[in-house]
N, C-alpha and C positions, 0 to 999 in steps of 0.2 A: 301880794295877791292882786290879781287883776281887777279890774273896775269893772261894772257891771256890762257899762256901753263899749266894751272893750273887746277887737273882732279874734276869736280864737279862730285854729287850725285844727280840725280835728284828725286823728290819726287812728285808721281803721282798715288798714293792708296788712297789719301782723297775720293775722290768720292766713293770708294768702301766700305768704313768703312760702310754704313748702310746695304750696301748688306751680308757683311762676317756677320753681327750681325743676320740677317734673316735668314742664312744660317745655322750658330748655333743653332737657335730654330728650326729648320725644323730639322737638325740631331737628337735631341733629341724626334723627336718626330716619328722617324721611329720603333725604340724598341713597341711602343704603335699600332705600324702599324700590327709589323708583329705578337703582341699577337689578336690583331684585326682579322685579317687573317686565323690564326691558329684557332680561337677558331669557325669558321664558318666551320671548315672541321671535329670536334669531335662528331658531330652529339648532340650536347648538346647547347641550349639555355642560355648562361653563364647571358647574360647582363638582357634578363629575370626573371631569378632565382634573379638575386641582386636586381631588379629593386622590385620584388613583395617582397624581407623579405624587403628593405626598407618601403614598404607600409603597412607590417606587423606592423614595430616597431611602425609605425604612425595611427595603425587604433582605434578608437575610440570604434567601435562595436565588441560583440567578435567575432561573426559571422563572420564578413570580414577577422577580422584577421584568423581565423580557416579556411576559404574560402582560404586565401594567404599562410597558413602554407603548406594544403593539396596539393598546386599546385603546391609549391615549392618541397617538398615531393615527387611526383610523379612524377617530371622533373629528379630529382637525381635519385630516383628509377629505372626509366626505363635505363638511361645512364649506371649504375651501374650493371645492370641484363642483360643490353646488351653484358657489359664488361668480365660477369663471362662466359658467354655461348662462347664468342671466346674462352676464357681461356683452357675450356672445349678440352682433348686430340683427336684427329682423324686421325685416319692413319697411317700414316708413319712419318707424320709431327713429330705427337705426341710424335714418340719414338727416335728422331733423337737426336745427342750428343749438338748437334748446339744449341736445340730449351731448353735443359734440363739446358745448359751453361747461357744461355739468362736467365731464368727461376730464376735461382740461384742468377744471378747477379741484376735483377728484387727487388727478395723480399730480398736481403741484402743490395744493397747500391742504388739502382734505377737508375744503367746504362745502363739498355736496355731499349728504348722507345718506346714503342709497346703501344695500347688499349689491345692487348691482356693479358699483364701483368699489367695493370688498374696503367702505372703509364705515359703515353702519357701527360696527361696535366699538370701533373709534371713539366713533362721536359720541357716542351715547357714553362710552366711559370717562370723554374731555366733560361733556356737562354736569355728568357727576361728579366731577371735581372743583364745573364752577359753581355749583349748586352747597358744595364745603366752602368755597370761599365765602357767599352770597349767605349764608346761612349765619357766619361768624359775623361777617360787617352787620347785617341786619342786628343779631344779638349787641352789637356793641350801641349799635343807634337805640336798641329798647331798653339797655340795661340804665342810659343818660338820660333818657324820657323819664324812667321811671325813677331812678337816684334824682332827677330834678335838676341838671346840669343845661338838658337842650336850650334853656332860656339863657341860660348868660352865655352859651358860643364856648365853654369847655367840656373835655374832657375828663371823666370823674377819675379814672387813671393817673392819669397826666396833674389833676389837679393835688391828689393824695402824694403823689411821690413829691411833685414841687413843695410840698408842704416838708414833708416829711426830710428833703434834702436843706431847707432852710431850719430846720429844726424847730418849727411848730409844731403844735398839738393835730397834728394828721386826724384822729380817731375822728374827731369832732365831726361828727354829721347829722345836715339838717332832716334826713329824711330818717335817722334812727337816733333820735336823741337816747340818753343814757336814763337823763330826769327830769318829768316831765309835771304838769299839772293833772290830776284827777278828779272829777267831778263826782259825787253818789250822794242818795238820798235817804235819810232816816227818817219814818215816820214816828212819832210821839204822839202818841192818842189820835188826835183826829186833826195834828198837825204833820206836814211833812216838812223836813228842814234840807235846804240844801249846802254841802259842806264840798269845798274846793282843799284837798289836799296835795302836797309835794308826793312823785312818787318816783320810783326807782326801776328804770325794765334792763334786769342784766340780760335779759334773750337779745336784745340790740347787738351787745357785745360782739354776738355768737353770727349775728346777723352783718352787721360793720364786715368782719373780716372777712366772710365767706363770701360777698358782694366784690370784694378786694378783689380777692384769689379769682374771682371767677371771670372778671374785668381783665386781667392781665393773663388768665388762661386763654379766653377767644381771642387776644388781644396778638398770642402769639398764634393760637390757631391757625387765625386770617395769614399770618406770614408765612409759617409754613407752608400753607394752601397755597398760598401766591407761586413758591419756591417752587412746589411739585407742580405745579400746573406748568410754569416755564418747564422745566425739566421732561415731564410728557411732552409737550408741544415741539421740544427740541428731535426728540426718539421718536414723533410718531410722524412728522412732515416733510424732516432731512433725508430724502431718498440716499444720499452718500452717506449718512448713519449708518440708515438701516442694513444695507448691501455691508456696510464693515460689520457691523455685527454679527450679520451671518454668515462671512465668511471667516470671521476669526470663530465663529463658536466652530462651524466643521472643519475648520484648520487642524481644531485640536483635536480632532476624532481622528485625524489623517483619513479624512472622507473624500476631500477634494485636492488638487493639484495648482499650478499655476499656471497650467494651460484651463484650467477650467473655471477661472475667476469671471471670466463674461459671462458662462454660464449660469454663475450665481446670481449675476444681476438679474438677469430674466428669469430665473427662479424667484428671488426675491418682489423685484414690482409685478412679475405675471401672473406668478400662483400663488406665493404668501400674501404679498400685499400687506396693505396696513393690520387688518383685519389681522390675520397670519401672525405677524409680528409681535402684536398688543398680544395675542395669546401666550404666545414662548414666553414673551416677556414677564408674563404673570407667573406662567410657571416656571422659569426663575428664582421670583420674587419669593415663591410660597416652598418649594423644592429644590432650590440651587441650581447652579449655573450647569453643573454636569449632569441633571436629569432633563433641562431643557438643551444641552449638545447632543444627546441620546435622542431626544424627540426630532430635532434636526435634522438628524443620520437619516431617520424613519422618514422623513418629510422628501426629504434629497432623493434616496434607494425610492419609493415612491412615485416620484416624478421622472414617469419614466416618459416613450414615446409618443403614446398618446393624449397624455397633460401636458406634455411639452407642446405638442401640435395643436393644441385646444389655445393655448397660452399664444402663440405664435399666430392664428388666427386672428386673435381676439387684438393683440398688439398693431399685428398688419393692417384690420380695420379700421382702426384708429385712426391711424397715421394716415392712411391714403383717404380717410374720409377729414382728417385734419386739414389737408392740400389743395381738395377741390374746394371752390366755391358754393358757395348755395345755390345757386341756376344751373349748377354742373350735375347736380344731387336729385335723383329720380325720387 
């Protein structure tokens, strides 16, 4: 038994264990918040467009399905044609160093997040993924703060498995012991006694492994996160990507030809754009690769004369505002 002048550790976080665990799912689930949020101010129906190719992949009649193609189609079309007419130079705006800067860095590496440079929901969906990654490291830095690891420079992971691969007693933890000392008071008439007892908390057990799992769950999260974020960054930056992927998807429709592969390009950077791209893409993701070759067709058949002349404006702008100098520039 302990000596009187002897300093205990008192241990009063049990109760809180079910709260820190709800408090974990709720962080994770802010990333989803604020793509929520964000996609109600693009002027674009996001969760409708997925909602209808899903109904696409599932329709039975062709009608419906041609019905779901057409709607989806039109949803993207209009966001898109919205997109190119901001694009469109005016004024002063138009000729400024700032806007020409932005412009550059837009169609080469998609650091400017503008709708005007059709790569807004881009970005806003790259942050939402570093916002999953940012979310996991964070969990892992609070889960060692709070297991009690930040002070010695480990890893509570890392340090359970080293245990556990030299064949020690892994379980043993300082912040859930298994048996503990118990303090409580019994009054006797008009004395009170105080009595220090050995005690036993199997809820640790319960607590121990589920600490474990959930260490090595974020622990993989964060990797994954890492994985997918390379993986968009590679699809959404790579202008000779994006141009293959649209041309192999309406390849397979026998939509386009080999005389018309340059077209696709300027279809791709002038009227898809990044913006464009991340959408099919999703709806891919969510309805397969042949209800987004279908949406493609729609996109292509679409861009007719006068989106193409909008597109070609907008390109030819650029470039010859590209070439002059700034004192050249009214």
């Amino acid at each position: 038994m302990p000596h009187v002048n002897e300093a205990r550790h008192m241990i009063s976080y049990y109760q809180w264990v079910p709260l820190i665990l709800v408090s974990q799912a709720l962080l994770y689930f802010l990333p989803c918040l604020f793509w929520r949020f964000l996609n109600r101010r693009i002027g674009l129906n996001l969760p409708s467009i997925i909602e209808a190719s899903r109904a696409t992949q599932k329709a039975v009649f062709p009608e419906t399905r041609e019905k779901s193609i057409r709607y989806v189609v039109m949803q993207i079309d209009s966001y898109l044609t919205a997109s190119v007419r901001r694009h469109l130079p005016t004024g002063a705006h138009a000729g400024g160093w700032c806007s020409r800067f932005a412009r550059v860095l837009s169609r080469s590496w998609c650091l400017a997040c503008c709708k005007m440079y059709g790569n807004y929901l881009t970005c806003c969906y790259l942050c939402m993924k570093l916002l999953y990654l940012a979310n996991g490291i964070g969990q892992l830095w609070m889960l060692d703060v709070f297991l009690g690891f930040q002070r010695s420079y480990q890893l509570y992971g890392f340090h359970v498995l080293v245990k556990f691969l030299r064949g020690e007693d892994w379980s043993q933890s300082e912040r859930f012991p298994r048996v503990t000392l118990c303090d409580f008071q019994i009054r006797q008439q008009t004395n009170v006694h105080r009595y220090t007892v050995q005690c036993v908390l199997p809820i640790n057990l319960f607590n121990e492994k589920i600490f474990i799992f959930i260490w090595f769950w974020l622990l993989g999260m964060a990797f994954m996160s890492t994985i997918n974020i390379v993986h968009w960054l590679t699809r959404q930056t790579i202008l000779s990507t994006q141009t293959a992927y649209v041309r192999r998807q309406l390849s397979s429709m026998d939509t386009i030809n080999k005389r018309e592969h340059r077209a696709t390009r300027e279809f791709t950077e002038s009227y898809l754009r990044r913006d464009g791209l991340l959408i099919v893409r999703l709806v891919a993701n969510n309805a397969g690769g042949l209800v987004a070759a279908d949406v493609l067709h729609g996109l292509w058949t679409n861009y007719g004369p006068e989106k193409r002349g909008l597109a070609d404006i907008t390109s030819a702008a650029s470039t010859s505002r590209a070439g002059r100098s700034p004192h050249e520039i009214v």
